[in-house]
C-alpha positions in Angstrom: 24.7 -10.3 -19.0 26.1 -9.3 -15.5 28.1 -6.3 -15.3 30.4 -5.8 -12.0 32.0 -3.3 -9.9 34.4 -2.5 -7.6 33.6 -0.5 -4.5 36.1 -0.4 -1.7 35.0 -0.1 1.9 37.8 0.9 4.3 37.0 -0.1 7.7 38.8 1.2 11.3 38.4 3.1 14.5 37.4 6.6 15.4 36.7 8.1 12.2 33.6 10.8 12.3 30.5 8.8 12.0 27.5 9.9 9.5 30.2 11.8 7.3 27.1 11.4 5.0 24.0 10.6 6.1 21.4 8.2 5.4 18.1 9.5 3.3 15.9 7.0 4.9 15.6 4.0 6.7 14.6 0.2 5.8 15.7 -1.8 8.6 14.2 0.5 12.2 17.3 2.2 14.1 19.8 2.5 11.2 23.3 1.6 12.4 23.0 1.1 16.3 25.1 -1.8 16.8 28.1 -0.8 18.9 30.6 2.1 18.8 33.0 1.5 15.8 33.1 2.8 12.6 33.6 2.3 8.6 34.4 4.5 5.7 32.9 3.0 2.0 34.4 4.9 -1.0 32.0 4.6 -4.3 32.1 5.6 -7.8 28.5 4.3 -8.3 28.1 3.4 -12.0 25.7 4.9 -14.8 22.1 5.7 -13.5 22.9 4.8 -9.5 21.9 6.9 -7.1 20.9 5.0 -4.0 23.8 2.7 -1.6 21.7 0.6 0.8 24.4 -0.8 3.0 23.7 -3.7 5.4 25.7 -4.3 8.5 25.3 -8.0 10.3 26.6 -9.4 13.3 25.3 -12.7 15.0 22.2 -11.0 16.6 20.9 -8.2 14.1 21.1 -7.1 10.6 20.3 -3.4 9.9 20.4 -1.1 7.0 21.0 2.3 5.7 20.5 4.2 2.3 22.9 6.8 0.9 22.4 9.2 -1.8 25.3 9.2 -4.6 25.8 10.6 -7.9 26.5 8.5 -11.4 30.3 8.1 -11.8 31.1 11.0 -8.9 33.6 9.7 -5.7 31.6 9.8 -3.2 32.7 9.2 1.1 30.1 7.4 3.2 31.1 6.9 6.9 29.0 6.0 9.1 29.0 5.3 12.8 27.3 2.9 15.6 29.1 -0.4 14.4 30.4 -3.1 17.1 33.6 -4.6 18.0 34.0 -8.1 16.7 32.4 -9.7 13.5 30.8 -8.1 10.8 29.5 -8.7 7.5 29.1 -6.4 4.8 26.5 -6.1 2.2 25.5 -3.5 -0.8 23.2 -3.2 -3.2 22.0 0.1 -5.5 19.5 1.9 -7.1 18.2 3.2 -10.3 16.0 5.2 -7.8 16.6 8.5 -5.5 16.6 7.5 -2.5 13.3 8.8 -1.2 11.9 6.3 -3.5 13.3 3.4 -2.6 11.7 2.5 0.7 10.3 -0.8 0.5 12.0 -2.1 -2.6 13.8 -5.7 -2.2 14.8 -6.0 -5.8 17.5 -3.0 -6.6 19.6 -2.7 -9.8 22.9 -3.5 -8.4 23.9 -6.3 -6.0 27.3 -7.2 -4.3 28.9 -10.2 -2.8 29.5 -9.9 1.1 32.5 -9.8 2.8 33.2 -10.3 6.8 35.6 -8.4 9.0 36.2 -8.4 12.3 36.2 -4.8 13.9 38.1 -3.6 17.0 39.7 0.1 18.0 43.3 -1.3 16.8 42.7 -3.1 13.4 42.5 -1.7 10.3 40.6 -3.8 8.1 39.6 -3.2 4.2 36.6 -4.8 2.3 35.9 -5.0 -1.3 32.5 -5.3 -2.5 31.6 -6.5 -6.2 28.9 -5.0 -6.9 27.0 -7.0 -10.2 23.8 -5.8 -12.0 20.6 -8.0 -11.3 18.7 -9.3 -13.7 15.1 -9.8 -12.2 12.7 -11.6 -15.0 9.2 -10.3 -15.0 6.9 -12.9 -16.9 4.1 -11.6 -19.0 1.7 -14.5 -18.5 1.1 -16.9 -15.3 -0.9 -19.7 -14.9 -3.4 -19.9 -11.9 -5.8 -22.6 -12.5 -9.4 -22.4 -12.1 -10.7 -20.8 -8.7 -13.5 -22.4 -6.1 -15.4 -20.3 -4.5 -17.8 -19.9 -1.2 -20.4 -17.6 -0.6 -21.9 -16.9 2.5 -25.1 -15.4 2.9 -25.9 -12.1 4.8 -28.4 -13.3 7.9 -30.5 -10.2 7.6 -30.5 -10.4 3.7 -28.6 -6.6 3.2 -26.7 -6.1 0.2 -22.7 -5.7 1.3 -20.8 -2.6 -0.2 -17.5 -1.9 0.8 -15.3 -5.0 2.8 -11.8 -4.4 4.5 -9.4 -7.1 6.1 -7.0 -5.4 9.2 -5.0 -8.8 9.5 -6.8 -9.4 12.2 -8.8 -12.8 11.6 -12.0 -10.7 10.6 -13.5 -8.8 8.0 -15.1 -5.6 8.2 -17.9 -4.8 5.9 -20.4 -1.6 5.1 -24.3 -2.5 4.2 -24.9 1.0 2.9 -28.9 0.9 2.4 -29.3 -1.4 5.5 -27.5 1.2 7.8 -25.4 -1.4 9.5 -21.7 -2.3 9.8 -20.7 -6.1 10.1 -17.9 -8.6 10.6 -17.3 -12.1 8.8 -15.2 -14.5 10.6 -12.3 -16.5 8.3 -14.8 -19.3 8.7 -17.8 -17.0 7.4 -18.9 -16.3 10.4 -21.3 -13.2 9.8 -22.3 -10.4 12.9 -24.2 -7.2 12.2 -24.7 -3.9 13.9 -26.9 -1.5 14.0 -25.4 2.0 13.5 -26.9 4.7 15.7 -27.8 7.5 13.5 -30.7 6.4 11.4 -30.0 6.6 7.4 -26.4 7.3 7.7 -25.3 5.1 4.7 -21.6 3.6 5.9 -19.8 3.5 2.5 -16.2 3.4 3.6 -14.3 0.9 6.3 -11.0 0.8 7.2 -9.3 -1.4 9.9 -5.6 -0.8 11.8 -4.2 -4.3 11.3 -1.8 -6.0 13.4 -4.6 -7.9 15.6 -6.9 -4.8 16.6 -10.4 -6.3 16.1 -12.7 -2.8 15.4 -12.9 -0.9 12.5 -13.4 3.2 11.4 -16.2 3.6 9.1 -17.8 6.6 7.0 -21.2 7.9 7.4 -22.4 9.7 4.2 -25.4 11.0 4.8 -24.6 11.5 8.7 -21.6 13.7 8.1 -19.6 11.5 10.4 -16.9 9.2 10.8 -17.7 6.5 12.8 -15.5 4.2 15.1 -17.1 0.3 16.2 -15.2 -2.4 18.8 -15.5 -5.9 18.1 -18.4 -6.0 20.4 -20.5 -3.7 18.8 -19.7 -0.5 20.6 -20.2 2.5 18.8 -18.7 6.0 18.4 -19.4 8.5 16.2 -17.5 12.0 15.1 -19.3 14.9 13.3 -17.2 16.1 10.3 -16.7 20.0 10.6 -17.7 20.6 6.8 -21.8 20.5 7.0 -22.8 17.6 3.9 -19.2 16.7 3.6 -20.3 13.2 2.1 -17.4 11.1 3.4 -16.8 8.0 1.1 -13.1 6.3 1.6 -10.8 5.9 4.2 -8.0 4.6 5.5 -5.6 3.9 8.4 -3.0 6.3 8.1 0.8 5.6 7.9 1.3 7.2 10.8 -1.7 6.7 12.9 -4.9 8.2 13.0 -7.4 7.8 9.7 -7.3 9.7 6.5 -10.7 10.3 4.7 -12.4 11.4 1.8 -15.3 14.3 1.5 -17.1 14.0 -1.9 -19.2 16.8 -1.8 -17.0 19.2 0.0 -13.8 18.4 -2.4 -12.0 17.9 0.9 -9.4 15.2 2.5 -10.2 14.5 6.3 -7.8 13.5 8.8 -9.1 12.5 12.4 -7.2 10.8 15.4 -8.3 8.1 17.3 -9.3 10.7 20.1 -11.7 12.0 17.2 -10.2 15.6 16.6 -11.0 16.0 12.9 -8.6 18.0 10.3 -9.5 19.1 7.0 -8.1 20.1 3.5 -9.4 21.3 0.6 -8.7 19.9 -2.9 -7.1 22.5 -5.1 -9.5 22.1 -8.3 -13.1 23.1 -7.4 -15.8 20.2 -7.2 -12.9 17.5 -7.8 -15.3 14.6 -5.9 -12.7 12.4 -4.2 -13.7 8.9 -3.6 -10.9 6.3 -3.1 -8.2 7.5 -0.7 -5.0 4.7 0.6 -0.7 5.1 1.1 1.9 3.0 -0.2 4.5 2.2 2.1 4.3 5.9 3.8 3.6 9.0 3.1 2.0 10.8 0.4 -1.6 9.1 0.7 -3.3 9.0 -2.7 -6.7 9.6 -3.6 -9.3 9.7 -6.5 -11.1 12.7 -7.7 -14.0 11.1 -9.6 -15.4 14.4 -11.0 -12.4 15.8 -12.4 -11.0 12.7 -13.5 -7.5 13.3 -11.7 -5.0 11.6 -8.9 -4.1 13.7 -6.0 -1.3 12.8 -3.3 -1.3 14.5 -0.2 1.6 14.7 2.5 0.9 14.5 6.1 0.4 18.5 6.5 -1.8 19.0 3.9 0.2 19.5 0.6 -2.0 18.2 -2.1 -0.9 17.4 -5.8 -2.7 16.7 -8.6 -2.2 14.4 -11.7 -4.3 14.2 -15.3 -6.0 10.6 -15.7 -6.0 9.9 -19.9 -9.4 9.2 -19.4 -10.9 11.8 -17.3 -13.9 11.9 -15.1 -15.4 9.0 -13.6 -12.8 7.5 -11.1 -13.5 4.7 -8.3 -11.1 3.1 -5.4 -7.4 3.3 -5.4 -5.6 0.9 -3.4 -1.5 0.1 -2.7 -0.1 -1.6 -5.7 2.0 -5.4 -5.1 3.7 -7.4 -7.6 4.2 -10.3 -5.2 8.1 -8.8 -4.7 7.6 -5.2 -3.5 5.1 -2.8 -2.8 5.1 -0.1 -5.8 2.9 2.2 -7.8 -0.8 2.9 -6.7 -4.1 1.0 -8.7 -7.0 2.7 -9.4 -9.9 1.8 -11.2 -12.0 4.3 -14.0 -15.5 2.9 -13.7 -16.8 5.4 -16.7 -14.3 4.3 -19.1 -14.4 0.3 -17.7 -10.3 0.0 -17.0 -7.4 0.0 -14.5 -5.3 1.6 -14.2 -1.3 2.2 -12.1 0.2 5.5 -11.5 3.9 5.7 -10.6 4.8 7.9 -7.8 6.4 10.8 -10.8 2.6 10.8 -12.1 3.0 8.5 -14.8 0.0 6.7 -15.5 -0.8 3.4 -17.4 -4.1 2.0 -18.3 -5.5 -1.7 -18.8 -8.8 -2.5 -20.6 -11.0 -4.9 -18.8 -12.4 -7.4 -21.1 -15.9 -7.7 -19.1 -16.2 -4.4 -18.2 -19.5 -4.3 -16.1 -18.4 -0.3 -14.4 -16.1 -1.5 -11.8 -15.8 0.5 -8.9 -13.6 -1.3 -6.8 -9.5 -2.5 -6.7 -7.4 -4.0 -3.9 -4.2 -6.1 -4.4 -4.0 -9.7 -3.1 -0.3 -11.5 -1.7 -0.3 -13.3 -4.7 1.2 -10.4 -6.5 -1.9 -9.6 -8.6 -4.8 -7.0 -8.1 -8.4 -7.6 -8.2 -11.1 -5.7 -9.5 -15.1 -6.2 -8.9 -17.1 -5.4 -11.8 -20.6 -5.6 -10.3 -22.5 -5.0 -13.9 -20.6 -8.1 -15.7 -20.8 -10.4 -12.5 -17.0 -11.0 -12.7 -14.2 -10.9 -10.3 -11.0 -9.5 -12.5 -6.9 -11.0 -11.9 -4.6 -8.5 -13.1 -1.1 -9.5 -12.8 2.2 -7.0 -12.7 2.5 -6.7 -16.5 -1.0 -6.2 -17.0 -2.5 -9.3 -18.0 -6.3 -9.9 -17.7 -8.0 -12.9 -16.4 -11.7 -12.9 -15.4 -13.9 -15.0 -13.6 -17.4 -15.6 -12.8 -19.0 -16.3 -9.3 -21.5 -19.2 -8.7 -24.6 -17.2 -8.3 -26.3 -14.8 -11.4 -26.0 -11.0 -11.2 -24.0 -11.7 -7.8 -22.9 -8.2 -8.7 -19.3 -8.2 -7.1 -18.7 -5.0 -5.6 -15.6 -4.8 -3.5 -12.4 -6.9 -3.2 -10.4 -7.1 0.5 -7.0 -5.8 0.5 -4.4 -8.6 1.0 -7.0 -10.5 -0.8 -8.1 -11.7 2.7 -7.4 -14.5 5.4 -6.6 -18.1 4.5 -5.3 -16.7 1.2 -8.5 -16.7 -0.4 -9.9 -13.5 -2.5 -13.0 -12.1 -0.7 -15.2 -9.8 -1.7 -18.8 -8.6 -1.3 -22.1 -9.8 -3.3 -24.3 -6.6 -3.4 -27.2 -8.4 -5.6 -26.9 -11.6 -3.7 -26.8 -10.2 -0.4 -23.5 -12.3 0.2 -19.3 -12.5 1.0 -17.6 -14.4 -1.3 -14.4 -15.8 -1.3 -12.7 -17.5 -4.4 -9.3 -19.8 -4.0 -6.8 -20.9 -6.6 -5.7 -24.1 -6.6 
């Protein structure tokens, strides 16, 4: 059942803008538009305290959050609106307001309502605000998936693969000391790194079209950096036997890493200034490291069977996994509607897992097991999980539903799964005993 409302938004001239100001942003600029101004009186209802506002004229739509209190009066004004036409919008939040970046489905909705704004009209706009109801199903349907494999030309067994939006995929061959690319088509081209026996592990890519990739050297004690033609760089690591595993673009720029033997998190800029911090609990073993939809990145600790967040300068905390030591990759959680909680997988005790951005954690048994290592989610709202030892590729949908399935070729061991799933909206992943990529599509 819906429940609605009444918030009344009085609109006019001159009055002080940003009476209370926005906690974050989810459209870029917050309210730019013109020079006029509204005034939006609330008495939010039981558990809301977030007001995303939405201001539209012809040419743009932009948004701004406000914190509120449950049943309190609260005054928003803000500023920067134009002259002319204007349509109103709200929705709310069960959520602070730090926590809502990136959500599209909020508890609360409202109708809209269009005024038209100048320096001598006073205009008033009611908003209805109703509760959404959003259905979650605990069981989908996705058919039975085809799959490709394309062999590696030199014959290397593939470890970790990464998709930067880009058209290609980046992938490690660990033993073979080489990076390499696969095309969409399959496609594959491989490279050499420098230092001998530096055993990539990690690969991480920028998106949005950039074609190279950063890439961990474990035994080398470097991060290294590769174009799309094969040019390499290649950045010591401060911390001597560091043993960089993960990384990852950061939200801001730059990459963020992990340093298993050091019990360290890395940060180094494209110019290749490194920056390091040290995990709080001694021999901790981070592995997996990734973001959500900004800051805190998350990461693994694989030895002390915990999740850590860290903020941009350095402040780390740490959060108790049920099942303890033993931890793989972590990746960005996606339900196929927004971006929320982080996956990560616990190879020793053969599940997945979510944690929610409080701590709270939630495990799912896999039904093959096989010590899976890796987790990435795919656009289809599901994530995927590798389990090399049972040969299986894993689907696990938003309310935790396993479905498991087998690639063409015996003890294929699937290792790693492509975050995004991949290009062409396939799920690729790498073959480590078959010396192959594989992609696998739903019908």
């Amino acid at each position: 059942m819906f429940r609605s409302k009444r918030l009344l938004a009085v609109v006019a001239a001159g009055v002080i803008p940003l009476a209370c100001g926005p906690s974050s942003q989810n459209v870029a600029g917050g309210f730019n538009l013109g020079t006029e101004s509204a005034e939006l009186h609330v008495v939010p209802p039981s558990g809301v305290q977030c007001v995303r506002l939405t201001a539209a004229t012809a040419s743009k739509v932009e948004r701004q959050l406000f914190s509120v209190v449950p049943f309190q009066d609260t005054r928003l004004v803000v500023g920067g609106l134009p002259s002319g036409a204007v349509t109103f919008t709200g929705d709310a939040f069960d959520l602070n307001c730090n926590d809502v970046n990136g959500k599209s489905f909020p508890t609360w909705i409202s109708d809209t309502q269009t005024v038209t704004l100048s320096a001598s009209t006073l205009a008033k706009v009611f908003l209805t605000f109703r509760e959404n109801v959003r259905a979650r199903v605990s069981l989908d349907f996705v058919g039975t998936p085809t799959f490709q494999e394309f062999p590696i030309p030199s014959g290397a067994a593939p470890y970790l693969i990464t998709w930067g939006f880009s058209g290609d995929l980046w992938f490690t061959e660990r033993e073979a000391n080489r990076v390499a690319k696969v095309t969409s088509a399959g496609v594959i081209t491989e490279f050499d790194v420098p230092t001998a026996f530096s055993f990539p592990e990690g690969i991480a890519t920028v998106g949005g079209g950039a074609a190279d990739a950063w890439f961990t050297e474990f035994n080398a004690n470097k991060i290294g950096h590769v174009t799309n033609a094969g040019v390499f760089e290649e950045f010591t690591i401060p911390t001597p036997n560091s043993g960089p595993r993960g990384i990852i673009a950061g939200p801001t720029g730059g990459y963020w890493f992990t340093e298993f033997n050091a019990g360290k998190i890395g940060f180094i800029t494209t110019a290749g200034v490194i920056t390091e911090y040290t995990i709080p609990t001694p021999n901790s073993g981070p592995v997996g490291i990734d973001w959500l939809t900004g800051p805190p990145l998350w990461f693994t600790e694989s030895n002390t069977g915990k999740i850590g967040s860290i903020t941009l300068g350095g402040v780390i905390t740490e959060y108790n996994v049920p099942s303890g030591p033993g931890l793989g990759r972590i990746c960005t959680g996606y339900d196929g509607f927004d971006f929320e909680n982080m996956w990560f997988v616990e190879s020793n005790a053969d599940k997945v897992a979510k944690i929610s951005a409080t701590g709270t954690v939630t495990e799912y048994n896999l039904q093959g097991a096989g010590s899976p290592f890796d987790i990435n989610y795919a656009f289809d709202g599901a994530q995927y999980v590798a389990e090399a030892g049972a040969n299986l590729i894993a689907r696990i949908n938003p309310v935790g539903v396993v479905i498991e399935f087998a690639p063409p070729t015996p003890n294929s061991q699937p290792f790693s799964i492509a975050q995004g799933g991949g290009p062409n909206s396939k799920i690729w992943f790498t073959e480590r005993g078959a010396a192959k990529i594989g992609a696998m599509t739903f019908p």
